[in-house]
N, C-alpha and C positions, 0 to 999 in steps of 0.2 A: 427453215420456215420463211415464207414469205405471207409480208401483209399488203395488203392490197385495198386502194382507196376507191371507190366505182361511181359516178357519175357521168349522168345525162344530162340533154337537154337543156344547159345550161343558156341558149339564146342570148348570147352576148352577155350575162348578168355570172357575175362569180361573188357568191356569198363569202365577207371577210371568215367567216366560220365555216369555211371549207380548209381551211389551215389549219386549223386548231384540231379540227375532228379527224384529217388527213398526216397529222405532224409523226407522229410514231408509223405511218406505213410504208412500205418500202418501195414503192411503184403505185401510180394512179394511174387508172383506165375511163376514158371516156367515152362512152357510147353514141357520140355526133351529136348532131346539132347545136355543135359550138357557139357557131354567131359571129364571133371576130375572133382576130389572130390577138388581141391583147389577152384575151381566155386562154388562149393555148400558150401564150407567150409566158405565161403568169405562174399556171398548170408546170408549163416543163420548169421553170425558173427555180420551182421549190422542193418539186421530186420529179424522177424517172417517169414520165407521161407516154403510156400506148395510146391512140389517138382514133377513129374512125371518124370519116364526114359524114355527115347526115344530110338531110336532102335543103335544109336552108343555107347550108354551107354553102358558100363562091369558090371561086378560083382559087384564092388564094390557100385558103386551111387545105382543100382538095390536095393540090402541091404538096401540102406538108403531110399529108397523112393519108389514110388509105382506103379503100372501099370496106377493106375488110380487113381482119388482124387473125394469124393463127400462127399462138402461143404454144408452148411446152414450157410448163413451169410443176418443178416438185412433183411430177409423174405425173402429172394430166395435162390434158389436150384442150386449149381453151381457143371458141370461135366468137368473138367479137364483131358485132355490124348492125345498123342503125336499124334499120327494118328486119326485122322476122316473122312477122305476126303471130300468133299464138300460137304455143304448145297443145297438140304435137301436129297440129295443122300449121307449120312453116309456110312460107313464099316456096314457088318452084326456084326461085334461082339458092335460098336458105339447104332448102331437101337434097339441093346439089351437092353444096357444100357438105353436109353434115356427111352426106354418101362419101366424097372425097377423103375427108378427115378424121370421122368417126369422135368428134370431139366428147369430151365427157362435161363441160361447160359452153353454156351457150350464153352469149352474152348481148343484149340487143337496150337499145330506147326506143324513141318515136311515140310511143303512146300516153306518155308521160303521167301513166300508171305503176308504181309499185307492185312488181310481183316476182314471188321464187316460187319454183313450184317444181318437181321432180317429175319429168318425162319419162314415163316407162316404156312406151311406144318406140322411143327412139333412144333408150336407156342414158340421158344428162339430166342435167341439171340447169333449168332454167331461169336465166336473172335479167329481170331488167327494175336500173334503179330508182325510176320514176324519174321525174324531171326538176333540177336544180333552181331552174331559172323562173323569170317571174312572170313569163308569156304562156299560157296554153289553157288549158281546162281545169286542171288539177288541181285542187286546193292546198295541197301539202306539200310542202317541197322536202324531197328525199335527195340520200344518196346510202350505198351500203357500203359496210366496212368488213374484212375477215380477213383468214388467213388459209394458206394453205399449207399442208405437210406430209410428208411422204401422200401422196396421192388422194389425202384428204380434204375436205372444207370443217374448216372448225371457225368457232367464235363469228359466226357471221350475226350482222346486227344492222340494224335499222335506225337509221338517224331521220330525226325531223328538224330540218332547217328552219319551220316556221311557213304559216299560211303565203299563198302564195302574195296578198297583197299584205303582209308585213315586212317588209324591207327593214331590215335595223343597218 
């Protein structure tokens, strides 16, 4: 079994209670728009961090991490990348990939909207964990937490970090 911590959009801001909610999982994955390298820096420092840039990203996180991420964990096929736009209407360059990989997880931020929501269209499972940080639209700052096993999603859940302008 593998637990897995999921955040976006964290825009340079990393909630001390991204630790606390993230301490028992065994890998975190973050859906870009990091912000700075002390986020990433911070992220890998505490657990095993897959990482994708998102489009505020510089040079420097770009270096460190990828456009995209494609995962094999515990029998499924996980496609991580900052933009997708909505299920099951993908970007053309997303529809690409999915054809390529056939993922059974699809994993995106940017809209810094919470939403899972099961694709029949393209038979995954769609997650994006809304946005961490304290910059965008969203009034909630999310991130999700779950696990995976033998080829399943179990225990998935919904963390609220708190309004976006409540900083603790």
């Amino acid at each position: 079994m593998l637990r897995v911590g999921l955040i976006s959009d964290t825009h340079g801001y990393l909630d001390h209670k991204v630790f606390e909610y993230f301490k028992d999982c065994d890998e975190i994955w973050h859906a870009g728009d990091i912000g700075t390298l002390e986020v990433l820096d911070r992220l890998e420092t505490f657990k095993p961090t897959l990482a994708v840039y998102g489009n505020i990203d510089g040079g420097e996180i770009r270096i460190r991490t990828r456009e995209d991420q494609i995962l094999q964990r515990e029998g499924l096929v996980i496609l991580i990348t900052h933009i997708a736009s909505k299920p099951p209407k993908y970007n053309l360059r997303v529809r690409k990939l999915i054809g390529l990989h056939d993922p059974d997880i699809l994993i995106c931020g940017h809209s810094h909207f919470l939403k899972v929501q099961k694709d029949d269209e393209n038979d995954l499972l769609f997650l994006n964990p809304g946005a961490a940080g304290k910059h965008g639209l969203h009034k909630m700052r999310t991130l999700l937490r779950f696990a995976i096993e033998a080829g399943k999603i179990k225990d998935l859940e919904v963390i609220e970090l708190g309004l976006r302008g409540s900083i603790t």
